[in-house]
C-alpha positions as CSV (number, residue, x, y, z in Angstrom):
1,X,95.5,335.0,67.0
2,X,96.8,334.2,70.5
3,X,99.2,335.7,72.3
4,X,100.7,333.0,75.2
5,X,102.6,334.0,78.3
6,X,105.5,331.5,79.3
7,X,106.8,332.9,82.3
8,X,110.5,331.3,83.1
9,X,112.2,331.1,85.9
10,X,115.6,328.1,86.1
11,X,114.5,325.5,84.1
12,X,116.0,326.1,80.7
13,X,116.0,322.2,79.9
14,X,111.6,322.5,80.4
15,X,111.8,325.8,78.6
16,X,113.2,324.5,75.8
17,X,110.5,321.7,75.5
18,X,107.6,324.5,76.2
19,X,108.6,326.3,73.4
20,X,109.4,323.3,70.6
21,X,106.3,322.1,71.4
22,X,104.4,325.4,71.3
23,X,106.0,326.7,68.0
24,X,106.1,323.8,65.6
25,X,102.5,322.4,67.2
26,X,100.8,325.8,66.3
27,X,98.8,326.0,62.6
28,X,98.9,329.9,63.4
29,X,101.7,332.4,63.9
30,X,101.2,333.3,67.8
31,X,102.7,335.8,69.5
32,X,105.0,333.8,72.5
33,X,106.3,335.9,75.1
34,X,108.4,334.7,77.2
35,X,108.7,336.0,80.8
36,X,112.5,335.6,81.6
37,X,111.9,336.4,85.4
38,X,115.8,336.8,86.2
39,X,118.3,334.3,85.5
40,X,118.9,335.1,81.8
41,X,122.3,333.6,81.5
42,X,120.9,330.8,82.2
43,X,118.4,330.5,79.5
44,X,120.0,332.2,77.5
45,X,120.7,329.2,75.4
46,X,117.2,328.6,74.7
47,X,116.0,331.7,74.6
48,X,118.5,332.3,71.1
49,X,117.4,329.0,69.8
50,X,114.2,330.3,69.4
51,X,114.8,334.1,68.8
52,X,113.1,334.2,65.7
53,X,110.0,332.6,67.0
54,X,109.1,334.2,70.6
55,X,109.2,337.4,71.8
56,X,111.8,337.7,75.1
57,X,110.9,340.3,78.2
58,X,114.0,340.3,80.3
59,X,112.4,341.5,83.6
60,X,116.6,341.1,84.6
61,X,115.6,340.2,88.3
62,X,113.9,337.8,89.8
63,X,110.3,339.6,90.4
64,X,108.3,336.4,91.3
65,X,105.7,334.6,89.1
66,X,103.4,336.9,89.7
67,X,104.4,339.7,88.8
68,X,106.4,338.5,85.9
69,X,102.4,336.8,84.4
70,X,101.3,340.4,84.7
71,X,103.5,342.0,83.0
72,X,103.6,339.5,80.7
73,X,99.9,340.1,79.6
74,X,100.4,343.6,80.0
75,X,102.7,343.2,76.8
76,X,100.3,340.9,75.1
77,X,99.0,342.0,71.8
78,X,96.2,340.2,71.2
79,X,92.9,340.3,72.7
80,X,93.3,336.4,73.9
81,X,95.7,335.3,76.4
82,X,97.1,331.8,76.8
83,X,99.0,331.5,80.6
84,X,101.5,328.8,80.3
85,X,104.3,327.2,82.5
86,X,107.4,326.2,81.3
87,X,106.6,322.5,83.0
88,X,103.6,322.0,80.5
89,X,104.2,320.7,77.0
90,X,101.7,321.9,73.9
91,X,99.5,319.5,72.2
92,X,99.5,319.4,68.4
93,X,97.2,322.1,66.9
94,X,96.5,323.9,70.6
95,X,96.0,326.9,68.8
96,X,93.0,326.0,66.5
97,X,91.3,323.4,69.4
98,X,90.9,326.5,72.0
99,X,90.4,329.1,69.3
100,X,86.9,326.6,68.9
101,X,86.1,326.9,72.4
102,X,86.4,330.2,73.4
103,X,83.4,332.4,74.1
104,X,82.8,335.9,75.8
105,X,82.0,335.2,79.6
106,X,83.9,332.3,80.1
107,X,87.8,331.0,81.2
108,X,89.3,327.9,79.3
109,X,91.5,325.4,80.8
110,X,92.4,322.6,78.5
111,X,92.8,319.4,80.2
112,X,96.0,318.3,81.3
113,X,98.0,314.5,81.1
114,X,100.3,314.4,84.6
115,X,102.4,311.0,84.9
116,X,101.4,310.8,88.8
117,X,98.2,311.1,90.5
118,X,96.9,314.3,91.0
119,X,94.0,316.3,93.5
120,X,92.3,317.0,89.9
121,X,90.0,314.1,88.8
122,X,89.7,315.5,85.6
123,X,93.4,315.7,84.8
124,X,94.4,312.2,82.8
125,X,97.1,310.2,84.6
126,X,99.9,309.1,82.5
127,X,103.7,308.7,82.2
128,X,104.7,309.7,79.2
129,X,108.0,311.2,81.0
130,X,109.3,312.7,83.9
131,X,112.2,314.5,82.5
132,X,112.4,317.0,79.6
133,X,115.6,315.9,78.4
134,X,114.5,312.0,77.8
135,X,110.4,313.4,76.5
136,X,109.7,312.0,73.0
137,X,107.7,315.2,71.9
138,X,105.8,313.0,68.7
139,X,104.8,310.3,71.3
140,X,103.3,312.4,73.3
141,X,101.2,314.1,70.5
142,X,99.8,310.9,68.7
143,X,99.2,309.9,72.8
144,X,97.0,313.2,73.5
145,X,95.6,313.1,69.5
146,X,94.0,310.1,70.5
147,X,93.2,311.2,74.0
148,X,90.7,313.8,72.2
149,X,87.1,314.2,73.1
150,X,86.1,317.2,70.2
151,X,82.8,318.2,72.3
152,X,83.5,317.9,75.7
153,X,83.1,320.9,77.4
154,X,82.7,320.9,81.4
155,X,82.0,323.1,84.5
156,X,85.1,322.0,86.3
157,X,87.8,324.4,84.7
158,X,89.9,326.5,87.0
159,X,93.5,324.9,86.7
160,X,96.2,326.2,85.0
161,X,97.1,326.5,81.9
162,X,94.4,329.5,81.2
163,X,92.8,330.6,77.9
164,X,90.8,333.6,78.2
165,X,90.3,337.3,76.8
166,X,92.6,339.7,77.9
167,X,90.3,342.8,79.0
168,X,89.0,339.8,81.7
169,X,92.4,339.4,82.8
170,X,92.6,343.1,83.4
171,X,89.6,344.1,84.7
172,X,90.0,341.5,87.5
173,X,93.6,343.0,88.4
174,X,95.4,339.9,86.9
175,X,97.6,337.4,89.8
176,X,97.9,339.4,93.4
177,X,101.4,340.1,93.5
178,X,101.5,339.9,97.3
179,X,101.7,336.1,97.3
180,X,105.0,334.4,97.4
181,X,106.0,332.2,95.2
182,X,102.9,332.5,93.0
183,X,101.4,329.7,95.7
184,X,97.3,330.2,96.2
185,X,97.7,333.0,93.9
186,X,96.1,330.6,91.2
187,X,93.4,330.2,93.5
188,X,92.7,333.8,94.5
189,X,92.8,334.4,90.5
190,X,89.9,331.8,90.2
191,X,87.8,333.1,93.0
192,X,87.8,336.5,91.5
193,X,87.0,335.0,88.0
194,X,83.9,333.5,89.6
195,X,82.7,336.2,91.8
196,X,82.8,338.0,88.6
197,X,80.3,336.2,86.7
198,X,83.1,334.4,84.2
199,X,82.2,330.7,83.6
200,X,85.1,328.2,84.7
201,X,85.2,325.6,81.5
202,X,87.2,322.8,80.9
203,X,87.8,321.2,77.4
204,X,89.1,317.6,76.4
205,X,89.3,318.7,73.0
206,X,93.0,319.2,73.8
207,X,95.5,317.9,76.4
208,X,98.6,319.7,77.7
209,X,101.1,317.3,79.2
210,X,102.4,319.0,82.9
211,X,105.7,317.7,84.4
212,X,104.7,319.0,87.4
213,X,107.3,321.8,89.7
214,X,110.5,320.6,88.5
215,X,112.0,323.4,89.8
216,X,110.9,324.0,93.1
217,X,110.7,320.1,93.9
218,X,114.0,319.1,92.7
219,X,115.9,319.1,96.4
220,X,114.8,318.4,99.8
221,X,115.5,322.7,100.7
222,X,113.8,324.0,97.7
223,X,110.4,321.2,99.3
224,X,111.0,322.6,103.0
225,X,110.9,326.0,101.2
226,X,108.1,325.3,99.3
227,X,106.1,324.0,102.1
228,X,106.4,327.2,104.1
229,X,105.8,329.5,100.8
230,X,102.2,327.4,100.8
231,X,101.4,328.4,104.7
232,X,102.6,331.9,104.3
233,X,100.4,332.3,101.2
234,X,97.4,330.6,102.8
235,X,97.4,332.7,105.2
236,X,97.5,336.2,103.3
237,X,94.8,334.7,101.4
238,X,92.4,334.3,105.1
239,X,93.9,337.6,106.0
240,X,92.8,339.3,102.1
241,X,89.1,337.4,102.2
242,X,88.3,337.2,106.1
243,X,88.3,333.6,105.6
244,X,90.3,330.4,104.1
245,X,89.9,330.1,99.8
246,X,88.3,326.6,99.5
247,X,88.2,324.2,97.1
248,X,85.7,321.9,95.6
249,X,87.6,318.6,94.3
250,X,84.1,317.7,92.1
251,X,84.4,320.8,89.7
252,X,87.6,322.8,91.2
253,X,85.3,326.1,92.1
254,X,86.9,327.7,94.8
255,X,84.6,329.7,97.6
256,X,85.4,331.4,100.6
């Protein structure tokens, strides 16, 4: 069994999505916890849709991403973790697909479908939607069905979302709270899993679809705000190290 981590933040319209796709695409019954990182009210809609299915931590403020992922796991009762955003959409059968991959030692990112280009090579580039509200879920899982390469197993992991045992996550200290708005923290997460020994894999055998920062993209403040988060975090992450996290675009390791 898997336990998955949603943390949620305003985007109850997404949220939704996440969780229709995660509970009626699973063969197992999962534990879903979802990370309500203040704005209740506002998801609050959603959130009793699916009562019966998911398991709700009301953190009642807004305590960042961060923070809310760790504690999150912290609450996890299984001894694998799934990290998931509320922007990604589950694949049919995600639960059985990683469960085939996973091994002691190693991370699992499942490959992701993104309907604009992204820095990943590995990440497949299709629009199958940009907004939640319009996504035809059953589209989207005969699309990624297809998509499905059973074997493929890579050295280029290190993206989000992030399959892995949770006594990893913990002995590695989870995501450093210290960096705002979860930017680079994703990185600095990586690095440590790395510098650890833990092997960074990437399977095709499943693909998540990712409607990439609808929340803090939607206006031209909450991009100027953004923008600043990402130099700010940068630099903590030169000041935490002694030197800039970088990134290697052929298999995503990060190095300092």
């Amino acid at each position: 069994m898997i336990s998955v981590v949603i943390p949620t933040y305003k985007s109850p319209d997404a949220l939704n999505l996440c969780l229709e796709s995660a509970i009626k695409g699973q063969k197992n019954n999962n534990e879903i916890i979802v990370v309500v990182d203040g704005f209740y009210n506002l998801n609050k809609e959603v959130l009793t849709k699916w009562k019966s299915n998911i398991s709700i931590l009301n953190l009642e403020k807004n305590v960042g991403l961060c923070r809310g992922t760790n504690l999150g796991v912290y609450n996890a009762s299984n001894k694998k973790i799934l990290i998931v955003n509320d922007d990604n959409v589950f694949p049919l059968n995600w639960d059985v697909t990683l469960n085939k991959v996973l091994k002691k030692g190693c991370v699992i990112t499942p490959n992701q479908i993104e309907p604009i280009p992204s820095m990943f090579n590995q990440f497949h580039i299709k629009n199958l939607g940009l907004d939640p509200k319009t996504f035809n879920l059953n589209n989207y899982w005969e699309y990624s069905s297809n998509l499905s390469i059973l074997d493929k197993v890579e050295d280029s992991g290190s993206t989000l979302p992030i399959f892995m045992f949770k006594v990893d996550y913990l002995r590695l200290g989870g995501w450093d709270e210290n960096y705002n708005l979860g930017l680079v923290a994703d990185w600095d997460f990586f690095l440590k899993c790395q510098l650890s020994g833990l092997e960074m894999k990437r399977t095709f055998n499943t693909h998540f679809y990712h409607f990439v920062s609808l929340t803090v993209n939607d206006n031209e403040e909450n991009k100027i705000k953004r923008n600043q988060s990402e130099i700010e975090a940068h630099t903590y992450a030169q000041y935490k190290w002694g030197t800039s996290i970088k990134h290697n675009p052929k298999n995503n390791l990060k190095y300092i």
